[in-house]
Structure formats: C-alpha cells, structure tokens
C-alpha positions, 0 to 999 in steps of 0.5 A: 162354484167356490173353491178355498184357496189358502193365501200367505202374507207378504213380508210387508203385511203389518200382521204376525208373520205365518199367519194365513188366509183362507178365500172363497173365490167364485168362479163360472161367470165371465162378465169381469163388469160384475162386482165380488161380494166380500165378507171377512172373519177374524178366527180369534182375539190373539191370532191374526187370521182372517177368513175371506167370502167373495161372491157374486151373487148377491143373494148368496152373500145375504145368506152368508152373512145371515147364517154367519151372523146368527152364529156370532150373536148365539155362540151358545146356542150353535157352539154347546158343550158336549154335555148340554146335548147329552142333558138334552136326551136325559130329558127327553128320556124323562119326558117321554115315558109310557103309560106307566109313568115309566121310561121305556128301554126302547127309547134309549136305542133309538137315542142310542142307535149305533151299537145295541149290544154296547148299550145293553151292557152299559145299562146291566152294568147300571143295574138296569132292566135291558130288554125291549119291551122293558121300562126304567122307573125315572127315580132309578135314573138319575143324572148319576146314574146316567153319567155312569151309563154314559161312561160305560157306553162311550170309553173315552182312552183319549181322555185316559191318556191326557189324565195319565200325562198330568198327575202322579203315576202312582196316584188314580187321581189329579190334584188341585195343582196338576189340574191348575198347571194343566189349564194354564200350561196347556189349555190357555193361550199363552199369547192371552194377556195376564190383566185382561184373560188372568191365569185360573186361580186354586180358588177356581181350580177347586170350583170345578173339582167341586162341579165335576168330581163325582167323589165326595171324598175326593172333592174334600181333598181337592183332587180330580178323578179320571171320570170327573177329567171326562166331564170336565172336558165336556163341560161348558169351560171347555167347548169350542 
C-alpha cells in the first residue's frame, strides 16, 4: 500500500523557499534489510517541485517508470488538447456511415450519451434531422457545423465570465490587444524568462485570431469573439 505524504523544505534547502514534496511511502513490509526504490519527477521548468516514488518492490518500480516514461516521451499523445479529442468523433462520425452514405443520428447519441434531450436540441438548432432512425448527409456536417453543435450541446458560462473580465463591457468582442495582455498577464508565467519564453507578439496574437475566430469580419478587424475564446482555450496552445 502507498500513502502520499506531503513533505516542506527545511530552511536550509537550496531550492525556493514554500516549495513542496510529494512522497509515496511503502508500507506492509517488515524486513528494514530490503532497499526502497525511488524515482523523483520535477513538475515544471521554473518551480521547484518534485514528486518522489519510493517502493519495494521492484517490479512495481519498473512499471512506474515505464508508464511514466511514455508520458514524457509522448506528451502529445497523453496530454491533447480538448479539441483533438473532440475531432476525433467528428471523424468517426464520418467514417462510420450507413448504407446510404449518410451519417446515422444514432451514432451521434451514443458519442453523446449523456443527455438525449441536449443533444436533439443542439442539433435542431443546427437544422439537423433529430430523430432516431434518422441519417446527416456529411456535406451538411462540416467542422462548422460541428462546432456550432458543439457550442449548443456544451455552454461553457465559465468561459463567458473570463471573456467578460477582459474586454470592453460595452463591446461583444476582444481586441488584439486585450487578447495580448490576457496571455501574458494571465496565462504566462511570470517567473518565465524573457529571451528564452518571450512575451507573445501582436503578429502572433493576430495568428490565432485568425485560426480560431470563426467571423471573417471580425478576423479582418483583429478581434476575438466569445465562441473563438472557447476554441482558443481548447486548442493545442492551451492544453496541459
């Protein structure tokens, strides 16, 4: 059995002072002759941190060390962005279609199975067929379309109320600038070096308006709507 204990430096620790570590300590054996297996992680570039694995026994340790391992040489792969899981199951979706050629509704319940009701609605409010035995022509069901199926089946309110916090209350929008100041105010770390982790740029502010905005108009003015903040912060800049 293993049971986390959380461990505060001592003052003479050469590492930041508050910083923490988090053990596994083995316990159920007896035989103090027997050796612990450690293993330490460090949680990021600019915090001092560091988890610590002990065990006993060594099979467990291998294991460990493996799984942990594959995470660190495959962060993409274990650590996607919300989006690149939800472009899975429009391709599935599409790939998975009847005899017709046609995408059947009831594939879209079962990807979605945790409300029905939500996901009839979100797919009248797309002008989509609804019914069970129903079937989507795939050329009516493009990424936007899934996207605006996606907003009205999952609201985001949380997302609302970041968008509110950073733009101009009387305007539906974020400019170039807001958008700018709210990544490196309040997505960046401030402990981050300027030369090596430089502040984001108006040149690349204005890249992402132009990958995530869904308004034409609005990506000619540079400025970011509430639906393009939501895919923003689903996309691969953001995931952990």
């Amino acid at each position: 059995r293993f049971h986390p204990v959380v461990c505060r430096q001592s003052e003479g620790d050469t590492a930041k002072p508050g910083a923490h570590m988090l053990v596994f300590v083995a316990q159920g054996s007896q035989d103090r002759s027997v050796p612990f297996q450690s293993l330490v992680l460090c949680t990021s570039w600019c915090s001092s941190v560091m988890f610590g694995c002990l065990c006993l026994v060594c099979v467990c340790f291998q294991s460990w060390a493996e799984d942990i391992m594959a995470i660190v040489r495959n962060p993409l792969t274990y650590n996607a962005s919300r989006y690149t899981f939800l472009e899975k199951i429009l391709v599935k979706l599409k790939l998975q279609l009847n005899m017709e050629g046609k995408i059947p509704v009831r594939n879209i319940f079962q990807m979605f199975p945790a409300d029905r009701k939500r996901v009839e609605a979100a797919l009248s409010a797309c002008h989509l067929p609804k019914g069970k035995n129903d079937a989507i022509n795939p050329e009516d069901f493009p990424e936007t379309v899934y996207k605006t199926f996606l907003m009205n089946l999952c609201p985001r309110p949380e997302i609302d109320e970041i968008f509110t916090s950073h733009h101009f209350k009387a305007k539906p929008y974020m400019t170039k600038e807001h958008l700018a100041k709210f990544i490196n105010k309040k997505q960046r770390d401030s402990r981050l070096n300027d030369i090596l982790f430089p502040p984001a740029k108006p040149e690349q502010v204005q890249s992402l308006i132009e990958k995530y905005e869904p308004s034409g108009i609005n990506i000619q003015r540079g400025q970011l709507s509430p639906e393009g903040m939501v895919w923003f912060l689903c996309g691969p800049e953001n995931n952990v």
